[in-house]
C-alpha positions as CSV (number, residue, x, y, z in Angstrom):
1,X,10.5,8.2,19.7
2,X,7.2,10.1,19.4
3,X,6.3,13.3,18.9
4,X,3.8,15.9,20.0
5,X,-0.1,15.7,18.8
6,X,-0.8,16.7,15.3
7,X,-3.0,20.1,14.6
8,X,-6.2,20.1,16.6
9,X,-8.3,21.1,13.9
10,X,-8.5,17.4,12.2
11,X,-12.1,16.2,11.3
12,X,-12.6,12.7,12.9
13,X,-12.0,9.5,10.3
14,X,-15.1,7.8,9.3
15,X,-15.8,4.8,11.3
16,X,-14.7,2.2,12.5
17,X,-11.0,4.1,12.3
18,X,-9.5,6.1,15.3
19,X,-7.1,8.3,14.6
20,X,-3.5,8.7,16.9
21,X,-1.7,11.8,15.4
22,X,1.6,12.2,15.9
23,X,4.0,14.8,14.7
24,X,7.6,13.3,13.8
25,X,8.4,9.5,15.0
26,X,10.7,6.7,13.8
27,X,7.9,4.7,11.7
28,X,4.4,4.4,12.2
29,X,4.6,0.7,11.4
30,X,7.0,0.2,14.2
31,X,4.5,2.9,16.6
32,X,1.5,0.6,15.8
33,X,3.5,-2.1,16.6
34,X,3.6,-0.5,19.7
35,X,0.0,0.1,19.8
36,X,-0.7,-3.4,20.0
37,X,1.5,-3.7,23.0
38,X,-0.7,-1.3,24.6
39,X,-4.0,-2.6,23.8
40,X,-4.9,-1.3,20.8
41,X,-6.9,-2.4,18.2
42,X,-8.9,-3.2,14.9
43,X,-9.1,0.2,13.3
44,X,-6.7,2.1,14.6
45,X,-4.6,4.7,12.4
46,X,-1.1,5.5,13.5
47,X,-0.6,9.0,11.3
48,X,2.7,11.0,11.6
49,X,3.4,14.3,9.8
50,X,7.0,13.0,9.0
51,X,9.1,9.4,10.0
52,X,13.0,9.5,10.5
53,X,13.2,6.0,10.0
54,X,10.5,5.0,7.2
55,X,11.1,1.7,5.0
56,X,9.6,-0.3,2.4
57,X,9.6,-4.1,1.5
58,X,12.6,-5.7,2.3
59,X,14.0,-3.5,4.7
60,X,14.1,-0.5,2.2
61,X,14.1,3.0,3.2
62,X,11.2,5.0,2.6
63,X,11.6,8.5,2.2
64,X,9.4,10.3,4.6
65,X,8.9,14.1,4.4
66,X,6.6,16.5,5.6
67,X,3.3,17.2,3.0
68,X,3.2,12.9,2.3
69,X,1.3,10.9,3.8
70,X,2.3,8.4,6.2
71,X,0.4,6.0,8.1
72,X,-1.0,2.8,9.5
73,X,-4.1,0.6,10.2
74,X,-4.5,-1.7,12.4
75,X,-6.8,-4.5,11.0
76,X,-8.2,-7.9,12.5
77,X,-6.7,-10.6,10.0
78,X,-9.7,-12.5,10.1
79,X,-10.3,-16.4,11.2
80,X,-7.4,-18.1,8.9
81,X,-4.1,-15.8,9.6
82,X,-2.7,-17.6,5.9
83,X,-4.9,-15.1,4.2
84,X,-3.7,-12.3,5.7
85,X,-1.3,-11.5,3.1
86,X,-4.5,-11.2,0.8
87,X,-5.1,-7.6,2.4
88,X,-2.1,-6.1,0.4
89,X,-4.1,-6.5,-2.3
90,X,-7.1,-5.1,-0.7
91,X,-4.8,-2.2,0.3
92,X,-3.6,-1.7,-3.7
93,X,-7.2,-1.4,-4.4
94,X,-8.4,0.7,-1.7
95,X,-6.1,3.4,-2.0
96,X,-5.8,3.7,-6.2
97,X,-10.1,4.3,-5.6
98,X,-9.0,6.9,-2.9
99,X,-6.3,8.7,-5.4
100,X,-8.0,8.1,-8.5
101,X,-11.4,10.6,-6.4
102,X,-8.6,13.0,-5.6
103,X,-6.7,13.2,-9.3
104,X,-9.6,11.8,-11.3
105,X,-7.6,12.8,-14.4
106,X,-5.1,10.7,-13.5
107,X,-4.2,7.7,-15.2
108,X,-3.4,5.1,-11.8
109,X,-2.0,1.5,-12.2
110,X,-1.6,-1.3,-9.6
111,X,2.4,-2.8,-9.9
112,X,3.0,-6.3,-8.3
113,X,3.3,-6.8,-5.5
114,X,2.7,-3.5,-2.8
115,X,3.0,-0.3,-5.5
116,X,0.7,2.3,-7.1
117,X,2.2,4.0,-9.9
118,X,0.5,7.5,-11.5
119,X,1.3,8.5,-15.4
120,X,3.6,5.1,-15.1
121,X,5.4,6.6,-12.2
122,X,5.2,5.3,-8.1
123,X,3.2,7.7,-6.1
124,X,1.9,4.9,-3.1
125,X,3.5,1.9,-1.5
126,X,2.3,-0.3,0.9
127,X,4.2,-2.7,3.5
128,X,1.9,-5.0,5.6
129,X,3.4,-6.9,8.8
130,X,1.8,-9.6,11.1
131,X,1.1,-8.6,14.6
132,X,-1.1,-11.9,14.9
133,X,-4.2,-11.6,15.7
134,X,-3.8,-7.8,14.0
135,X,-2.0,-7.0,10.6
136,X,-0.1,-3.7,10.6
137,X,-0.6,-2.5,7.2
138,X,1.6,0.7,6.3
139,X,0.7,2.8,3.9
140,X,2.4,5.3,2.3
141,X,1.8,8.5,-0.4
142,X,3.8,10.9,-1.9
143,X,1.5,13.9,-1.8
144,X,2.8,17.5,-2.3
145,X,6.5,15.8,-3.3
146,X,8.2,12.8,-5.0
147,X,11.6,12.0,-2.8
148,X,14.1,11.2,-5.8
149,X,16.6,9.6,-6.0
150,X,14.4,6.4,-6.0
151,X,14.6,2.4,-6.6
152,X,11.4,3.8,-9.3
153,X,11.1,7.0,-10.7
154,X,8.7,8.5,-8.3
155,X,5.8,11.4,-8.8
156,X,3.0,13.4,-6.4
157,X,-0.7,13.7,-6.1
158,X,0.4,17.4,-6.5
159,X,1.6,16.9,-10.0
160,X,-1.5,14.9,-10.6
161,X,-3.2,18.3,-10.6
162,X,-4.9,17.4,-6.6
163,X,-4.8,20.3,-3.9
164,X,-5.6,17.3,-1.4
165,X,-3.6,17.6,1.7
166,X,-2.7,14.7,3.6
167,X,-5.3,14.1,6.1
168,X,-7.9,14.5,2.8
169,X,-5.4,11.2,1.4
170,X,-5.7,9.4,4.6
171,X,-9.8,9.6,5.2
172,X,-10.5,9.1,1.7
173,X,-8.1,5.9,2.0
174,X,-10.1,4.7,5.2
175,X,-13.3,5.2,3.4
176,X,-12.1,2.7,1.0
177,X,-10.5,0.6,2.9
178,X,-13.4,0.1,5.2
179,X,-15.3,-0.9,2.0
180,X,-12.6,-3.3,0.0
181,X,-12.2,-4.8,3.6
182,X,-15.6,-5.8,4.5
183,X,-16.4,-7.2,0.6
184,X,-12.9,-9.6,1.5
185,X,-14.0,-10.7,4.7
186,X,-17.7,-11.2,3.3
187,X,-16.8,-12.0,-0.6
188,X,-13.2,-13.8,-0.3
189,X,-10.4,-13.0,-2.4
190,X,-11.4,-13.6,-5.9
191,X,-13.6,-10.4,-6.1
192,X,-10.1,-8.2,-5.3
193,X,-8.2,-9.9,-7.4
194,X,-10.3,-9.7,-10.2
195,X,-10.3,-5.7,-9.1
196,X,-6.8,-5.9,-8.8
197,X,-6.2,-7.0,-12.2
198,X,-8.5,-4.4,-13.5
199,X,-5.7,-1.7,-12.6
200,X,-3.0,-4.2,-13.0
201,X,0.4,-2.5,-14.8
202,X,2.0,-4.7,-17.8
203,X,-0.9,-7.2,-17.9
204,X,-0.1,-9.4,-20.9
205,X,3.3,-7.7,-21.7
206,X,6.6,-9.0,-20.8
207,X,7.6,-8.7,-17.8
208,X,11.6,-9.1,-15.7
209,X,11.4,-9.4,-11.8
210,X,14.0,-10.2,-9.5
211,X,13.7,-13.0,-7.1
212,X,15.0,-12.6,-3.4
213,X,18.0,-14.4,-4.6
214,X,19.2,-12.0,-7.2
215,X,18.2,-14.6,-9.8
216,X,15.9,-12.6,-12.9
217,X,12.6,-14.1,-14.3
218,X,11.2,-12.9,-17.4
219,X,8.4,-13.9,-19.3
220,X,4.6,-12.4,-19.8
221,X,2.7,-10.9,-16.9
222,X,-0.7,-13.3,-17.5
223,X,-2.7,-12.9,-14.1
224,X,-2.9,-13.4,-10.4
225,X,-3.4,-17.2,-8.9
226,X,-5.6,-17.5,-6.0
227,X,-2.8,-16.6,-3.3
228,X,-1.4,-13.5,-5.2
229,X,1.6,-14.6,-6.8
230,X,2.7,-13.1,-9.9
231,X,1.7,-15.6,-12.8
232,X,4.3,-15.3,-15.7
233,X,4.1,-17.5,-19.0
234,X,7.5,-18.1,-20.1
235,X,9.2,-18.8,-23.7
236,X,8.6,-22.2,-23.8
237,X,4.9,-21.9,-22.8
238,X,5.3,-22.8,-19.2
239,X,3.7,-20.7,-16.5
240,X,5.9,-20.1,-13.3
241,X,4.3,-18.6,-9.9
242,X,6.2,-15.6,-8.4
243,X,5.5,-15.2,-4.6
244,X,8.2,-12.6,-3.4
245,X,10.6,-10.1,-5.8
246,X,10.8,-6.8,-7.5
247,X,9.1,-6.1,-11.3
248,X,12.6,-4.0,-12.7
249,X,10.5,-3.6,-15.8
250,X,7.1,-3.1,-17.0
C-alpha cells in the first residue's frame, strides 16, 4: 500500500537523487522495487515517514516509526553485477560520514556486515537487494528514537546530542553517498575497504559470529578480503573467510 505525499515544504536532494515521499507504506525496499517496475531509475529515493512492514537481513523485522529515517536508493550496479554487493560497504561508509556531520561528538563504528553502531550501540542498518541492472539499497536510521526490544541494543541520533530531523539524515546521506559511489565506480573497491576498516568495530579483538547454519565461529576480527568477507584468525593460526552471518559479540 502507499500513502499520501509527504509535507510540501521538503528542499530538493542534491543531485543526481529524486525524491518520492510517501507517508506510511509497507517497505520502501519493496516500493522501489516497484519503482523499477515502473520505469524508474538510478538515483531515485523512495522515503516514507513510517513502514508497516520494515525488515532487516535475513528476513528480520525492522522497527519503523515515525521521527526515523527510512528509505531507499536506487543505484546502477555498474558493468560486472558480482560487485554489486561491494556497495553495502559503500553504504556503511557513506552514512557513518553523514551521522558523524550531524553528532560530530559522537563516537560511530562500522559492524560487519550492514550495521552502524554509536557509543557501541546500533543506530543505522542497511539491506541491499538486486533488481538487476539496479540495486535497491535500503537504508535505515533511528533518529529521534531507538525501537527496543532489539536483536542489538539500539540508540538515536537524538541521544547523540543531533536536533537533525529526518529529511536533514537522508540529504546528508545522499551527499555522501553520491561521493563514496562515484570514488567505487572510478577507484574500485580497495579504497572503501580500506575506509571501511578505518571505522571497523572489534578490529583485532576476538570476535563470535553465527553462520546461516546456526554453527558459531570465533577467533580474531583481522580485516576485510577483497570481496568483503569477514577475515577471522583462529586459535591455531588459520584464517577462515566469513561471507554471510551475525557478529553476537564484539
Amino acid at each position: 500500500m502507499t500513502g499520501a505525499a509527504g509535507p510540501p515544504t521538503l528542499r530538493a536532494l542534491p543531485p543526481p537523487f529524486r525524491l518520492v515521499a510517501l507517508d506510511c507504506i509497507d517497505s520502501t525496499n519493496d516500493e522501489a522495487r516497484r519503482a523499477v517496475g515502473r520505469g524508474d531509475g538510478h538515483g531515485t529515493v523512495i522515503w516514507a515517514a513510517e513502514q508497516s512492514a520494515g525488515r532487516g537481513r535475513r528476513g528480520r523485522t525492522w522497527v519503523s516509526p515515525r521521527g526515523n529515517l527510512h528509505c531507499s536508493l536506487l543505484l546502477d550496479a555498474g558493468p560486472d553485477l558480482a560487485l554489486a554487493p561491494q556497495l553495502v560497504f559503500v553504504a556503511a561508509v557513506a552514512v557513518r560520514d553523514a551521522l558523524a556531520e550531524l553528532a560530530p561528538a559522537a563516537a560511530f563504528q562500522l559492524k560487519w556486515p550492514n550495521d552502524l553502531l554509536c557509543g557501541g550501540r546500533k543506530i543505522a542498518g542497511m539491506l541491499l537487494e538486486m533488481a538487476a541492472p539496479l540495486v535497491i539499497l535500503g537504508i535505515g536510521v533511528d533518529v529521534a528514537l531507538a525501537p527496543e526490544p532489539a536483536l542489538y541494543p539500539a540508540t538515536c541520533l537524538a541521544r547523540a546530542g543531533s536536533s537533525a530531523e529526518p529529511f536533514d539524515v537522508l540529504a546528508g546521506i545522499c551527499r555522501q553517498v553520491d561521493c563514496w559511489y562515484d570514488r567505487w565506480r572510478n577507484e574500485g573497491f580497495d579504497m572503501v575497504r580500506q575506509a571501511w576498516l578505518a571505522h571497523a568495530a572489534g578490529l583485532g579483538q576476538p570476535l563470535k559470529v553465527a553462520l546461516p547454519d546456526d554453527s558459531v565461529h570465533q577467533g580474531r576480527f583481522i580485516g576485510l578480503d577483497a570481496a568483503g568477507a569477514l577475515v577471522l584468525e583462529e586459535g591455531d593460526g588459520r584464517q577462515t573467510r566469513i561471507l554471510a552471518g551475525d557478529v553476537l559479540a564484539l
